[in-house]
N, C-alpha and C positions, 0 to 999 in steps of 0.2 A: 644467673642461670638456675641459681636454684629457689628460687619464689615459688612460697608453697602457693599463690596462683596458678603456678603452670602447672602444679598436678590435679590428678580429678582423683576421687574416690571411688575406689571399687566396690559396690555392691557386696554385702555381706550374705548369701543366701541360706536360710533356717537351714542347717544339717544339723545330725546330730553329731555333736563335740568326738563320739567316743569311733565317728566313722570316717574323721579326717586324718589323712596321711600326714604322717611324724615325717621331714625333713632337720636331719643335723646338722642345718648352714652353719656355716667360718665363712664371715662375708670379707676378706682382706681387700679387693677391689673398693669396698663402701669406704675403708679406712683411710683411704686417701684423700688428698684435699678437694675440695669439691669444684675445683675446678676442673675436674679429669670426669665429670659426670654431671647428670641433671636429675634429680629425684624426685621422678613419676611415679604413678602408678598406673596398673593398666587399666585401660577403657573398658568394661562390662560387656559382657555381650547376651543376647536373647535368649537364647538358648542352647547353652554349650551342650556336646555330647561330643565323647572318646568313639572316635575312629578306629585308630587301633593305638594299643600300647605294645612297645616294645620291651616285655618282659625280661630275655635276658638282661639288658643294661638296664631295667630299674636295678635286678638284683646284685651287677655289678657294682651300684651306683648304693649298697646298702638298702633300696628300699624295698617296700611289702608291694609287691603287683596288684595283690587282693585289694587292698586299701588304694590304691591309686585307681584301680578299673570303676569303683563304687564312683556315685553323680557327683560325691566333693571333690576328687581327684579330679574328674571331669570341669570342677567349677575351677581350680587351683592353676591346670595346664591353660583354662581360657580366661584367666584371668581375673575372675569375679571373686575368689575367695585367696586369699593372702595367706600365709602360712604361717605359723608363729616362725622367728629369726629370720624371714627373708625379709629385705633390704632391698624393695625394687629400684634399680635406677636405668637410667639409657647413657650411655658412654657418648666420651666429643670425640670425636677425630675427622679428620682432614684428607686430603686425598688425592693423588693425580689421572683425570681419570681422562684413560683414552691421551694420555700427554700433557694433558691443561690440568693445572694444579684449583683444588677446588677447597676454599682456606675453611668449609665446614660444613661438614657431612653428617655427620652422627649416626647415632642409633636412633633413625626417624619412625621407625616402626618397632621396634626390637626395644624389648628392656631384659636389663640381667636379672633375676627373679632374686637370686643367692649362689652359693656354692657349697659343695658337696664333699668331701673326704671320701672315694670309693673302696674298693676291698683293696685296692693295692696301693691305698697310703696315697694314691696320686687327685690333689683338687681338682674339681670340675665343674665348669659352670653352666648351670640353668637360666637357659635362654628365652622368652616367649619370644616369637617371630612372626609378626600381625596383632601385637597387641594392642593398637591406637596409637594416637598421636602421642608426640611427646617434642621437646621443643625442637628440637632438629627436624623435625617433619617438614618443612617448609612448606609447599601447596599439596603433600602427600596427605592422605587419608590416614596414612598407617597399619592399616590391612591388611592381607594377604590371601589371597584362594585357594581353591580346591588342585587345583593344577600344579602348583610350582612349589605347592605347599608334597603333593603326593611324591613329585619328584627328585624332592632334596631328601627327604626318608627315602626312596627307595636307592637313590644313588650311592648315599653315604653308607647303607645296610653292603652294596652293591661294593662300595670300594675297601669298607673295614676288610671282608671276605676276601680281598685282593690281597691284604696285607698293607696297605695303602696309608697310613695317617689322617685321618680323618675326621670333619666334627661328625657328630651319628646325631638322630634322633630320637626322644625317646617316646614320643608320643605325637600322635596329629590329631588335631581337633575340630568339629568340625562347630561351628558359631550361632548358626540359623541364621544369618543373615546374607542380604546381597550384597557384593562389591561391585564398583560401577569401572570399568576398564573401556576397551574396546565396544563391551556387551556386557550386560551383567553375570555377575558371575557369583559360585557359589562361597561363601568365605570361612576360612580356616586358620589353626594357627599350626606353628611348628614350633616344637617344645626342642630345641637343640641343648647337646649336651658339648663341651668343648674342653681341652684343655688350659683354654684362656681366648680371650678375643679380642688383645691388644695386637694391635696390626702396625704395620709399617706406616701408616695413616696418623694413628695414634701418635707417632712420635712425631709427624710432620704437623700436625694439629698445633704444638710448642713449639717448634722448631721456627719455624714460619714467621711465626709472633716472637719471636727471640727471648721465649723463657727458656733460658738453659739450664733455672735452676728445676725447671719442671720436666726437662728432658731427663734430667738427670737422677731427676726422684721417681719418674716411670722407669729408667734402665736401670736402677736399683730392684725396682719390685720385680721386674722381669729376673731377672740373677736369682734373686730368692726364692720367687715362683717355680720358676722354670731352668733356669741352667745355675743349681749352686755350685755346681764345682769352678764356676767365673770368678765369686766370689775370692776364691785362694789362690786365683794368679796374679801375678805380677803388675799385669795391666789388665783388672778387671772388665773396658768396657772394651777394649780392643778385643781380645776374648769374647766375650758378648755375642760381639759382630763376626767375628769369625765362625763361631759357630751356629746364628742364624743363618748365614751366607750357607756353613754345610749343606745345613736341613733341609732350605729351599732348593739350592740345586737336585738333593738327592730326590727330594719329593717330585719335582719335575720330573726326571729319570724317570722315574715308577711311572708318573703318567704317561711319559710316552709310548713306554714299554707295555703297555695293554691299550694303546690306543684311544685314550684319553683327550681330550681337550676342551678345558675349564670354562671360554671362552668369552671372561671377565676377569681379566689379571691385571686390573687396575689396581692401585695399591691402597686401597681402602679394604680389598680382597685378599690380602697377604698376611696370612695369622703368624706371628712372633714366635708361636707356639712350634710349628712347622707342620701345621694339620691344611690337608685340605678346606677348606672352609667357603661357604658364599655360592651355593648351587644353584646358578641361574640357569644361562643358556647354553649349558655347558653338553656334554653327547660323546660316546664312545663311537668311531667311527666302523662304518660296514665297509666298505672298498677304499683301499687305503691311497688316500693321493698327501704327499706333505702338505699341500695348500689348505689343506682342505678346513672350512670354518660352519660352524653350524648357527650362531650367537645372529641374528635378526638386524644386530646394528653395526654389527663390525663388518664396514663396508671395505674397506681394503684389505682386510685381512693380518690386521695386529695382532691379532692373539691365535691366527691359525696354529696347527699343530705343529708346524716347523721351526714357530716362531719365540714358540714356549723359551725356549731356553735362553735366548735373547734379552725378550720382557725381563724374564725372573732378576736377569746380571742388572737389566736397569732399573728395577724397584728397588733391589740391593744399595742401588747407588744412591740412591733417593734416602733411603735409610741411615747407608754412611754419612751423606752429607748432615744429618740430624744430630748424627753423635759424634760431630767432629768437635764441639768446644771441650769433650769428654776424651777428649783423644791423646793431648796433650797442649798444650799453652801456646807452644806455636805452631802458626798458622799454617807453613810447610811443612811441620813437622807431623802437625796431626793427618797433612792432607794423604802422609807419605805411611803412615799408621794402616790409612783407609786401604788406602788403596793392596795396602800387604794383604789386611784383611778379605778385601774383593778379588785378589789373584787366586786366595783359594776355591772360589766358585768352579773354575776350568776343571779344574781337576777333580773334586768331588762330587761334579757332574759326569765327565768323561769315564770315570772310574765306575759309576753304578752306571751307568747308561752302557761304555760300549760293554763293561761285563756282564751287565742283564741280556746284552745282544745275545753275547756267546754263547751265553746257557739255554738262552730261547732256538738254538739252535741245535745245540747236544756237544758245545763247544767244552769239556770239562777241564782241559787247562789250557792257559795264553799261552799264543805262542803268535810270531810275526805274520801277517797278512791276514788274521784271524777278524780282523776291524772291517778291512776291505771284504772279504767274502758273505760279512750279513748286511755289508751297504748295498752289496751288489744284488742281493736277493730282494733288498726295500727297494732298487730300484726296479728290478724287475717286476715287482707286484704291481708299484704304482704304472708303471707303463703294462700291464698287462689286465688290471683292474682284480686285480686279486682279494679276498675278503682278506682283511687285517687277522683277524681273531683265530680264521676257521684255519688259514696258510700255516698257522704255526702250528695249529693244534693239529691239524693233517699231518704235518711231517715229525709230529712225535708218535709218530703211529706207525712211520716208515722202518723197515729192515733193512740196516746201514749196508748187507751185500745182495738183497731182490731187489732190485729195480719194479720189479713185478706187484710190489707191494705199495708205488707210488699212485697209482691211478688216482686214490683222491685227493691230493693234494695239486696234482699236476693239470685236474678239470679245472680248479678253479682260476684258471690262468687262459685269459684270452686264446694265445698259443701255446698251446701246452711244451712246444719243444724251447719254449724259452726257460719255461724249468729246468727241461732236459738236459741244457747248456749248462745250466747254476748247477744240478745234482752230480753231475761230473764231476766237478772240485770239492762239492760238500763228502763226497764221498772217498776222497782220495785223501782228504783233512782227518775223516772218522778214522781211514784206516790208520793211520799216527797213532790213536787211542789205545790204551791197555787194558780200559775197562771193558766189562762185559758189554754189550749191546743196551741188553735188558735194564742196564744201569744207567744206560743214557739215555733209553724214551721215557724211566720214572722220572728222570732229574726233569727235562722237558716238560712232563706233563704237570710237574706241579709248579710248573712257573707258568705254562702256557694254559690259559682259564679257557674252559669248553665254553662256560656262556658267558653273557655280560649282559647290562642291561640295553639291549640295542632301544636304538631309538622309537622304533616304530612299535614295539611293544609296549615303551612306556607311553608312548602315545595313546594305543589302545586302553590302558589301564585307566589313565586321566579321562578318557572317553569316558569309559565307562562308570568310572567313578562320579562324572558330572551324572550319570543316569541312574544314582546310587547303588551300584552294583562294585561291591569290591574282591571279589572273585578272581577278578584278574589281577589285581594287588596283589593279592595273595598269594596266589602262584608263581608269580615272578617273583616274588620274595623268596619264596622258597629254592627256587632254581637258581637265584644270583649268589644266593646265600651261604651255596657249596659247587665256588664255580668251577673248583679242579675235578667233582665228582659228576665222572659222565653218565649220565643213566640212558635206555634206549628212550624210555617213555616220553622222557623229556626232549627226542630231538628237533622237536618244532622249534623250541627255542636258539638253536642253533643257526637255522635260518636267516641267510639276510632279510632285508623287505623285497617285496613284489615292486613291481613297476608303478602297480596304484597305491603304496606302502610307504612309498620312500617319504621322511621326514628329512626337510631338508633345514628347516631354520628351527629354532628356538629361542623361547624367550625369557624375558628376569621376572617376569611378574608383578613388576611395580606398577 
């Protein structure tokens, strides 16, 4: 896997020494045996130039923005200039995708540049994404465009602002070159930042082939990287998996809770880490129906937004099964470990999910039938085509004793008196409360986001962007960026799409 054949040499371009950005890689991922990686380098490209950089997280990330924005930063994010200490490689992993288990996937495009020690002590890894071929590519180019590349920075900008776990990016780049797709297209790379990018995949990648001592020496490094407090229980890997299982349930929760759906939760897509990650064809929904799927190839609708929480419990399972030789010696005994471990998904899901309800509603403490009254508002919406984003944000606006004060909330409902029906009970729930009013449209409003990045704006943006105009990048950046903060100026972006607007599929970019 690792014949220095398979790599190509990156182009050195004359800068001067004193104008290339200092990176302070700790490569731990390199440190491993190399059978967990393939050691590329990236492919060169024509002419690189810095689209934008994402300033704040350079300086989170310790580095100089100045130094990164100059044409060596530019050469370094697209690959042609190597950093002193970074260690490029492309990771193996495996993968179930869409339910067919797929024994090797890799990082076909993607190599890890190195990693980073940010200001709060926490590693993080630099990712080029479109960097060229590397041995996992299989009949891929290695690529990546202008589209899918603008869209995972603008989502991941889009979901950190949510509070959401997230990879980010911290730079897009644009190549000079054409990628050949459907059409030609204009080609780019995404400079990802992650808290790791061992996946559920990663462990099936050993699993599969029955190195348990290799499962074993990744669930070690995970413990270490990422959850040491594993490390001092009792049964380290049981532990492990428990608190993967947390993370992804809860992360799901939050997506649904803003109307989210990833629309590739195949487990190649599942970071260890518990970050969102893998921003394909994914889309924040405008009229909220459960089924609802945006992803171009999910033709039944596996990864619709209803279904999320399903997947997540079966990629889980897929997981357990990897670390069951880690589980304990015997075979029932390990299987009966797992399975402890994946009973806590229910409830770490149910816990942030129907609690995120309540608050999304002005619910400020549990009480019984409190579950039933925000299901019964999701279902009214969807039978009534309600906008997902705008219904919550409307009714944090309302005065729990004017009805008078409902009007916008209540337009966006087919029949408006099917609100009327739900606002009866909502309002006879508030009166329970002790708190102020005023206290429960602030709790509201900063759980429910005025904007998001809807679809058909970032549609426009990619548009525009292929006509090198980033303008509208820009601005959406800025509006998604602070999505609890409502301004007037801004309320075009609040808007669903038009009838000629609607964005109804999307795609991965490969």
């Amino acid at each position: 896997m690792n014949n220095p054949s398979d790599c190509q040499t990156a182009d050195q371009p004359a800068v001067d020494p004193a104008s290339v950005p200092v990176f302070a890689f700790d490569n731990s991922y390199a440190r491993l045996p190399e059978q967990f990686y393939a050691r590329v380098l990236p492919t060169p490209v024509s002419e690189p130039g810095l689209l934008r950089l994402n300033r704040p997280l350079a300086e989170q990330l310790g580095l100089d923005p100045a130094a990164l924005s100059n044409p060596a930063g530019a050469a370094i994010f697209a690959g042609n200039l190597i950093p002193e200490g970074a260690e490029p490689i492309a990771m193996a992993y495996a993968g179930h995708q869409y339910a067919q288990f797929v024994p090797s996937l890799g990082d076909g495009r993607a190599i890890l540049l190195g990693e980073l020690i940010d200001r709060d002590g926490v590693r993080r890894d630099i990712h080029l994404k479109g960097a060229g071929r590397t041995p996992f590519s299989r009949m891929g180019d290695g690529r990546a465009v202008l589209g899918p590349v603008l869209r995972e920075y603008l989502l991941g900008e889009a979901m950190a602002a949510l509070g959401i776990p997230t990879t980010r990016a911290l730079a897009m780049v644009a190549t000079g070159e054409e990628v050949y797709r459907e059409r030609i297209e204009i080609g780019a790379l995404l400079v990802r930042v992650a808290a790791g990018h061992v996946r559920v995949g990663t462990f099936e990648y050993f699993a599969r082939r029955g190195n348990s001592e290799a499962v074993k020496t990744l669930a070690d490094y995970v413990i270490q990287r990422q959850y040491p407090d594993c490390a001092e229980a009792e049964q380290p890997y049981q532990a492990l998996l428990e608190q993967v299982v947390k993370r992804q349930a809860e992360l799901i929760a939050q997506w649904m809770l803003v109307g989210f759906i990833h629309g590739v939760m195949n487990t190649d897509n599942v970071a260890i880490s518990g970050e969102t990650i893998d921003y394909g064809p994914c889309a924040f929904m405008d009229t909220f129906h459960p089924q609802t799927v945006y992803s171009s190839i999910d033709r039944y609708g596996r990864y619709a937004w209803d279904q999320q929480p399903s997947i997540g419990y079966w990629n889980l399972t897929q997981l357990a099964n990897c670390l069951l030789p880690l589980l304990g010696d015997d075979a029932d005994g390990a299987k009966q470990t797992a399975r402890a471990a994946l009973d806590h998904y229910g409830k770490a899901f149910e816990t942030r999910y129907y609690g995120g309800l309540r608050t999304k509603i002005g619910l400020l403490d549990a009480r019984t039938g409190d579950d039933e009254l925000a299901l019964d508002l999701l279902g009214r919406m969807a039978a009534q085509q309600a906008d997902f984003t705008n219904t919550f944000r409307a009714l944090s606006e309302v005065d729990a004793e004017d009805p008078a004060t409902d009007a916008k909330v209540r337009a966006l409902f087919a029949d408006p008196a099917a609100f009327d029906q739900w606002a009866l009970q909502w309002r006879e729930r508030l009166a329970t409360q002790t708190q102020p009013d005023c206290e429960r449209q602030a709790t509201m409003r900063a759980v429910n986001p005025a904007y998001i990045p809807r679809n058909h704006r970032v549609q426009q943006a990619i548009d525009a962007a292929n006509h090198g105009d980033l303008a509208p990048l820009d601005r959406l950046l800025e509006v998604v960026s602070k999505p609890f903060e409502e301004h007037p100026e801004c309320a075009a972006y609040q808007q669903p799409p038009g009838p000629d607007e609607v964005v109804e599929r999307t795609f991965c970019g490969t």
